[in-house]
C-alpha positions in Angstrom: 65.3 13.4 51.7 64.1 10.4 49.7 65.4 6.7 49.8 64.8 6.1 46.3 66.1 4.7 43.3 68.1 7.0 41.0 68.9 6.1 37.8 71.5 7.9 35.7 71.6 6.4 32.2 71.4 3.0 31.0 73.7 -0.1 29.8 74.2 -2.4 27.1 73.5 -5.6 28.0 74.8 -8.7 25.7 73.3 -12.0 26.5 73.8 -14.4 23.8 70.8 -15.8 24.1 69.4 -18.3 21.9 65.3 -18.7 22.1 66.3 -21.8 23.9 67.7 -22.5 27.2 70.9 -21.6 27.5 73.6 -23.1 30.1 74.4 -19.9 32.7 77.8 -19.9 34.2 79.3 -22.0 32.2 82.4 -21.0 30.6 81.7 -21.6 27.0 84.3 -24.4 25.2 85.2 -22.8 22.0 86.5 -19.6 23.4 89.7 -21.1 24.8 92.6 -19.0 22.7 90.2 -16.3 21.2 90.4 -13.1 21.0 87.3 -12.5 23.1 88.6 -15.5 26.1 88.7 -13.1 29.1 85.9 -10.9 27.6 83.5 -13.9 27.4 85.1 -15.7 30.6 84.1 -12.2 32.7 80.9 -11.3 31.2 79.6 -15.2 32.1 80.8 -14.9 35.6 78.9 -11.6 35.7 76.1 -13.3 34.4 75.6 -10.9 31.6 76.1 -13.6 28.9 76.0 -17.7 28.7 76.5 -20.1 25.6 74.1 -21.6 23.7 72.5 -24.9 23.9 75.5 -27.0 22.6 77.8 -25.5 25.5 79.6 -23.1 22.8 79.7 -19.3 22.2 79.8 -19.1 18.6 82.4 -16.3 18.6 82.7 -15.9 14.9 78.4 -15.9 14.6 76.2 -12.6 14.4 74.1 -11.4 16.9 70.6 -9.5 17.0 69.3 -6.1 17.8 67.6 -7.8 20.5 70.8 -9.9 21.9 72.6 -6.5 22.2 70.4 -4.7 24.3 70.2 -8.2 26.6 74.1 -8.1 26.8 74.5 -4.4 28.0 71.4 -4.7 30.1 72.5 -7.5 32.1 76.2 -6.1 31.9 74.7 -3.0 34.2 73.1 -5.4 36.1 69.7 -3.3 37.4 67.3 -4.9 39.4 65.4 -7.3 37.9 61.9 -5.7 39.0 63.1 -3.0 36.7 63.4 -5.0 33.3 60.7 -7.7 33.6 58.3 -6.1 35.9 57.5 -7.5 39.7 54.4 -9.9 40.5 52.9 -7.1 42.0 53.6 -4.1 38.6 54.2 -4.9 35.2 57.4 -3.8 33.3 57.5 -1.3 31.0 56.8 -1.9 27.5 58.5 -0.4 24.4 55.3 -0.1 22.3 57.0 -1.5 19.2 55.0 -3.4 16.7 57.0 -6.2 15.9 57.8 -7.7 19.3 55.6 -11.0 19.2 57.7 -13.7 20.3 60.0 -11.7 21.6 58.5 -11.8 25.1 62.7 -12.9 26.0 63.7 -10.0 25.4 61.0 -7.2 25.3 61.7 -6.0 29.2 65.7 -5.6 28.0 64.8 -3.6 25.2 62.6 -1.5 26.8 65.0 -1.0 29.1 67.8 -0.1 26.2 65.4 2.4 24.3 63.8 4.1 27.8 67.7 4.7 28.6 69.0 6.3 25.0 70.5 3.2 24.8 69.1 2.1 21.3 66.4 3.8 19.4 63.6 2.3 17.1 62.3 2.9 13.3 60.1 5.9 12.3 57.6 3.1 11.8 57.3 2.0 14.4 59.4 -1.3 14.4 62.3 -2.1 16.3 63.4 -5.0 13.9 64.7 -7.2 16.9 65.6 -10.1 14.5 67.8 -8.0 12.7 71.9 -8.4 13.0 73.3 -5.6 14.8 76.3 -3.9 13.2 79.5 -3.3 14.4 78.7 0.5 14.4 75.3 0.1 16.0 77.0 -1.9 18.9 79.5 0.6 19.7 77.3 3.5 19.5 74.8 1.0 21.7 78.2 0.9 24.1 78.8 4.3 24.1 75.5 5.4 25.0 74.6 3.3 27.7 77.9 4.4 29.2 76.7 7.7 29.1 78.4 9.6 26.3 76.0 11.9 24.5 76.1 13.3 21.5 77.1 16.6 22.8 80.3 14.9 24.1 81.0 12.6 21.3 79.4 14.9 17.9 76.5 14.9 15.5 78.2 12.8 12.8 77.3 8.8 12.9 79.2 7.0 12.1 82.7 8.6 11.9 82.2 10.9 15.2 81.0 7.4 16.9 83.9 5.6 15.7 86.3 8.1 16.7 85.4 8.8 20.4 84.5 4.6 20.5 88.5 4.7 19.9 89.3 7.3 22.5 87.5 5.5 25.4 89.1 1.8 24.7 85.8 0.3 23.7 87.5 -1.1 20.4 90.8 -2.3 22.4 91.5 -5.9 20.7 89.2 -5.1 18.0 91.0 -5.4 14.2 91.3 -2.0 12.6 89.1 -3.3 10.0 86.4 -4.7 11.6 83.7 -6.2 9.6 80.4 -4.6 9.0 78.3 -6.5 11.1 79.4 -7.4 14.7 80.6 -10.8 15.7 79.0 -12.2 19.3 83.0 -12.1 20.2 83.0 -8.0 19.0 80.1 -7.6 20.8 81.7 -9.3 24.3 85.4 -7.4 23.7 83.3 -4.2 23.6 81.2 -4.5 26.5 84.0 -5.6 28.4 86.3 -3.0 27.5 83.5 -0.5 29.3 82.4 -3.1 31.8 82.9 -0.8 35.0 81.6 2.8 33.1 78.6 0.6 32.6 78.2 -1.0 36.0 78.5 2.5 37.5 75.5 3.4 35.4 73.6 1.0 37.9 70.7 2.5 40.0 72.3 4.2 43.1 70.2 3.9 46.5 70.1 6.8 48.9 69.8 6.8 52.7 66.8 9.0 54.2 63.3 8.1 54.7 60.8 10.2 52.4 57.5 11.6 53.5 58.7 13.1 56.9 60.3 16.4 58.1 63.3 15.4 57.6 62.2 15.4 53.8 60.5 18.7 53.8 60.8 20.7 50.3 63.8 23.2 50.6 61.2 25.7 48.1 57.6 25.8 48.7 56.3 23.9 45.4 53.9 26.5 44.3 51.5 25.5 42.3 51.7 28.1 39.3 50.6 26.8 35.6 49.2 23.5 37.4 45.8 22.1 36.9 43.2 20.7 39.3 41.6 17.4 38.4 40.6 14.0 40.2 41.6 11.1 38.8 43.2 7.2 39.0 47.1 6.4 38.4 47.3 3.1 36.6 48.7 -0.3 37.5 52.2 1.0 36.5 52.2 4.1 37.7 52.4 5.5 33.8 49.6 7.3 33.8 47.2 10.0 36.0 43.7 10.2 34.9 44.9 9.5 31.1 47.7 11.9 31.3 51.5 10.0 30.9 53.3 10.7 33.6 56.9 10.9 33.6 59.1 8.5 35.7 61.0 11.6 37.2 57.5 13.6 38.0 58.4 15.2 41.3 55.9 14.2 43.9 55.1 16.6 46.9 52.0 15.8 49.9 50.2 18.4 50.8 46.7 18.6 53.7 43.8 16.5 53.6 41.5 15.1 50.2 38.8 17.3 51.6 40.6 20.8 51.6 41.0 20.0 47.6 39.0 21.8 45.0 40.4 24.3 42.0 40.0 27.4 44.3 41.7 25.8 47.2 44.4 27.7 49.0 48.2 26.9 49.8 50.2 27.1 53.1 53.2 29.3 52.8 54.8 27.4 55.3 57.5 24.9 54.2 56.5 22.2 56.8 53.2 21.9 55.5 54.5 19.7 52.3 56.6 16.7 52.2 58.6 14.9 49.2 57.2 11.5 48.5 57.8 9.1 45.6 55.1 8.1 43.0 55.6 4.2 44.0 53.4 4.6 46.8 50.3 5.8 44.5 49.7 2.7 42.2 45.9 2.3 41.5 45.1 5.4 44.1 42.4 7.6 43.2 42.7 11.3 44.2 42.5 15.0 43.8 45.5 16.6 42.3 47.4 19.7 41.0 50.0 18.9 38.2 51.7 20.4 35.8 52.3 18.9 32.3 55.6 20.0 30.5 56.2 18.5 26.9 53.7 15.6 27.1 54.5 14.3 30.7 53.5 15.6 33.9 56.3 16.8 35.9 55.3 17.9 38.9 51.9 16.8 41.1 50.9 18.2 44.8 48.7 15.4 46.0 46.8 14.9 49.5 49.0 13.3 52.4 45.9 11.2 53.2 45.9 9.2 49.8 48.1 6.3 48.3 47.8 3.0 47.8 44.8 0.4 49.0 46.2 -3.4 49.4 48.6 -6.1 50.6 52.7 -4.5 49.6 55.9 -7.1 50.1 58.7 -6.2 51.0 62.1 -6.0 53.2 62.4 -3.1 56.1 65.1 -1.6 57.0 63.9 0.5 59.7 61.4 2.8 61.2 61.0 6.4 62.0 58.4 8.9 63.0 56.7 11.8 62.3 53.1 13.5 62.4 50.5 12.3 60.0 48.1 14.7 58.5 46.2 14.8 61.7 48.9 15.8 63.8 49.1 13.1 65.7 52.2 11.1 65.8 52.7 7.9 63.8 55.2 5.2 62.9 57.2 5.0 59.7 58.6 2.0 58.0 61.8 2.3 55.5 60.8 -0.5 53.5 62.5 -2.1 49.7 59.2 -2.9 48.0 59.1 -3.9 44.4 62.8 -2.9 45.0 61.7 1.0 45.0 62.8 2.6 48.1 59.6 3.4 49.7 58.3 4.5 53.1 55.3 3.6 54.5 53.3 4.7 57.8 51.2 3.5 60.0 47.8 4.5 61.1 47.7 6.0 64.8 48.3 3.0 67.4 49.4 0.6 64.8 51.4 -2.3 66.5 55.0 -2.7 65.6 56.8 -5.9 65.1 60.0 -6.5 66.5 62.6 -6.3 63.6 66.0 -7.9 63.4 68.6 -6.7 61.6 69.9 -9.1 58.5 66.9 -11.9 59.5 65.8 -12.6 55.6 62.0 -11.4 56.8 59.7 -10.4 54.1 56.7 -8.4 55.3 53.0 -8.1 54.5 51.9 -4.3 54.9 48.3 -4.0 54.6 47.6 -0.3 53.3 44.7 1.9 52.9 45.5 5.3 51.2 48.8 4.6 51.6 48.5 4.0 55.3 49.9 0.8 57.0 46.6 -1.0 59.1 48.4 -3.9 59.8 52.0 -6.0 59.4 52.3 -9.6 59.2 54.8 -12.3 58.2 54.2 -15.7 56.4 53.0 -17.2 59.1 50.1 -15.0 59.6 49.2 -13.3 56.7 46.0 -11.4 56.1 46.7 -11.4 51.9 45.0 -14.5 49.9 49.2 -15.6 49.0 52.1 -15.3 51.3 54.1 -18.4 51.5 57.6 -18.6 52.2 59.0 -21.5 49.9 62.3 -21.9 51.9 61.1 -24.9 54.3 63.2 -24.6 57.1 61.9 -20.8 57.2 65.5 -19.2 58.0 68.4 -18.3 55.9 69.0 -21.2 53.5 72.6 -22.3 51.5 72.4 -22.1 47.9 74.1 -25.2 46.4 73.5 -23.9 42.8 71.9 -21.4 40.6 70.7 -22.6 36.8 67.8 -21.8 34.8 66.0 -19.7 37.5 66.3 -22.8 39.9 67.8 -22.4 42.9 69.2 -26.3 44.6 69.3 -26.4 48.4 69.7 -29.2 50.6 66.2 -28.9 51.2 65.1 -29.3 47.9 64.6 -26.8 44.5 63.4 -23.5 44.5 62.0 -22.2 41.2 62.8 -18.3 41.1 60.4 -16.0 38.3 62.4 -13.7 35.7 60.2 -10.9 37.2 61.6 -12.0 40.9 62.4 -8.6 43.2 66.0 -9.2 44.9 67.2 -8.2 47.9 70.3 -8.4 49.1 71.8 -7.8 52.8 74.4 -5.8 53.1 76.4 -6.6 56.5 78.7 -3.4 55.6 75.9 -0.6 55.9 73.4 -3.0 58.1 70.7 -2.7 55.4 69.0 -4.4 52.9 69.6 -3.2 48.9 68.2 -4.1 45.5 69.9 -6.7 43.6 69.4 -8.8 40.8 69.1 -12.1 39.9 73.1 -12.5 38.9 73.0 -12.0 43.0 71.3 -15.5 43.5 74.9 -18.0 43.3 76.1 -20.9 45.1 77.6 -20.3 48.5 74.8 -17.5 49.2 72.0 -18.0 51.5 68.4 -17.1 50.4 65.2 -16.8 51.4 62.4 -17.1 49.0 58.8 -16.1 49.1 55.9 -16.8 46.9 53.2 -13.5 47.1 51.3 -13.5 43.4 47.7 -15.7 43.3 48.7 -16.9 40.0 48.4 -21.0 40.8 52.3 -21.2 40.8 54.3 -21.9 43.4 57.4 -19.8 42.2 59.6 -16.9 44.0 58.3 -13.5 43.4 60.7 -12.6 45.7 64.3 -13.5 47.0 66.5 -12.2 49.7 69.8 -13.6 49.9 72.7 -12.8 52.4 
């Protein structure tokens, strides 16, 4: 079984964001006896959207393609890593032309279109400037809280309207509504589906991947699949310059040696595992695949491949099982780049005592995907591995603005591409969160791990 990330559909996210810095958490002052009051006063504390400059919302103003798929993004509240990218793996881009100076709000929207959220133009635009209409935003709505057309109907705008109506989402909305949406239409409509969108939030599951316990229940034959060698990219998006898809099921199978187009498969089910793609950034391998539509779907790669380099990130505990060899092995069950993802170790590899709930980030040294060595901040083997949290324990937040974080020890500045993780004292793990998780009577601790000359968090982990 796999600890990984599963994503069911995607949310509309509203942040009324204006291009300039905009005061987060701050209940705006012109909302008091709206319409929209406990829309707007919920979806700030959520952190989904904040006033402008001036301290105001602007009810009664328009907003933007772009400001709706930032509302209903941050209304689902993913993890950040999964928007803007980690220090480690770029986000994903929507490959629209008419982005520039839009970097704001490029990681929402590619989250919004990758999710059926909101589409582009047949040319290739996505027009983020453009006001949104009050139709667009509750189809957006409706969409990212997972109504398809084959449960709502084929007609826009009247089927739209009508199911929009059935499901609350225009509740407090005038009958006649005008024709483009208010930022106070856009609020009482995300709020009315505030929890079907939070439940479209990635769900974690419990079991390490890559061992027995994860063993395919079919044999993954390897019928209408073709041999090649090549790279994955950076993002994982592509396998020697085929796009793969995010959902491409991933299976291990024998050694890079035993590879070639004539090579034969076990019939045995423990021969293959299930494994996740995350651990095969920038790996260079043999591989059958099989390419359905335009994607590849399905690859059976060598269990002695994977990722070469330094990986960050939280563990949540170990296990064992054989490695390709036979010969037995550690396993860690680690959050990195919040993507559930287990690594092990190479035979004999020292393990570091772990406590549960300690705010630790680890360094795992990998080489085709197996851990050489672990360390913490205080000896690191990679070039950057600084904890910026002085006192080097769990740390009180005193407040959370403008991706700073105040302590009594001094300010931490947090990146928008920051990976959170949160411990949960309930289920004795750590989980992906987000940056809305970073708030005043927390506790963090932060780490600096990107060689990019700034000493920012690339990653968070707050109790």
């Amino acid at each position: 079984m796999k600890k990984t990330l599963k994503m069911i559909s995607l949310i509309l996210v509203m942040t009324v964001l204006a291009s300039t810095t905009a005061f987060a958490g701050a209940v705006p002052a012109d909302i008091a006896g709206t319409n929209c009051e406990e829309a707007v006063k919920t979806l700030v504390e959520a952190g989904a959207i904040t006033g402008d400059t001036d301290g105001k919302f602007h009810p009664e103003e328009n907003l933007t393609r772009a400001q709706a798929c930032i509302i209903i993004v941050k209304t689902i509240d993913p993890p950040a890593s999964l928007v803007n990218g980690t220090a480690t793996q770029a986000a994903s881009k929507a490959g629209f032309t008419d982005l520039k100076g839009y970097s704001w709000a490029a990681g929402y929207i590619a989250y919004a279109v990758e999710h059926g959220i909101v589409k582009g133009y047949p040319d290739g635009t996505f027009k983020p400037g453009v006001n949104v209409s009050s139709n667009e935003m509750l189809t957006m709505v409706l969409r990212a809280a997972g109504y398809t057309e084959d449960k709502i109907g084929a007609n826009w705008p009247a089927d739209y309207i009508t199911k929009a109506k059935e499901v609350g989402i225009l509740k407090g909305i005038e009958e006649t509504y005008p024709e483009t949406s208010t930022k106070g239409m856009a609020a009482q409509m995300t709020f009315n589906q505030m929890e079907a969108l939070k439940a479209m939030a990635p769900v974690l599951t419990d079991d390490p991947q890559g061992t027995k316990e994860d063993q395919p229940s079919n044999i993954p034959l390897n019928t209408g699949m073709v041999f090649a060698t090549g790279s994955f990219d950076s993002n994982l998006t592509t396998f020697a310059g085929k796009a793969v898809s995010k959902s491409t099921e991933i299976y291990t199978y024998s050694t890079k040696k035993e590879y070639s187009k004539d090579m034969k498969f076990s019939d045995k089910e423990d021969a293959y595992r299930k494994d996740t793609l995350y651990k095969f950034k920038d790996a260079k391998t043999p591989a059958w695949y099989l390419v359905e539509g335009d994607k590849i779907t399905k690859m059976i790669l060598p269990r002695d491949t994977g990722f070469s380099g330094n990986v960050y990130g939280v563990i949540n505990g170990t296990c064992t099982d054989t490695n390709v060899n036979d010969e037995a092995v550690t396993g860690f069950e680690t959050l990195t780049a919040t993507k559930a993802i287990t690594w092990f170790g190479k035979k004999g590899l020292t393990i570091p005592t772990l406590t549960a709930g300690d705010g630790q980030l680890y360094e795992l040294k990998t080489s085709d995907g197996e851990v050489q060595n672990v360390a913490t901040a205080d000896s690191p083997k990679g070039k950057v591995f600084n904890e910026l949290t002085t006192s080097k324990a769990w740390t009180a937040v005193n407040e959370y603005s403008d991706n700073v974080i105040t302590t009594s020890n001094g300010l931490i500045s947090v990146k928008r591409n920051a990976s959170i993780y949160v411990w949960d004292e309930k289920k004795n793990e750590y989980k992906a969160g987000s940056l809305s998780s970073v708030k005043a009577g927390k506790e963090v601790r932060a780490y600096d791990v990107s060689d990019d000359d700034a000493v920012e968090a690339d990653v968070v982990i707050v109790k």
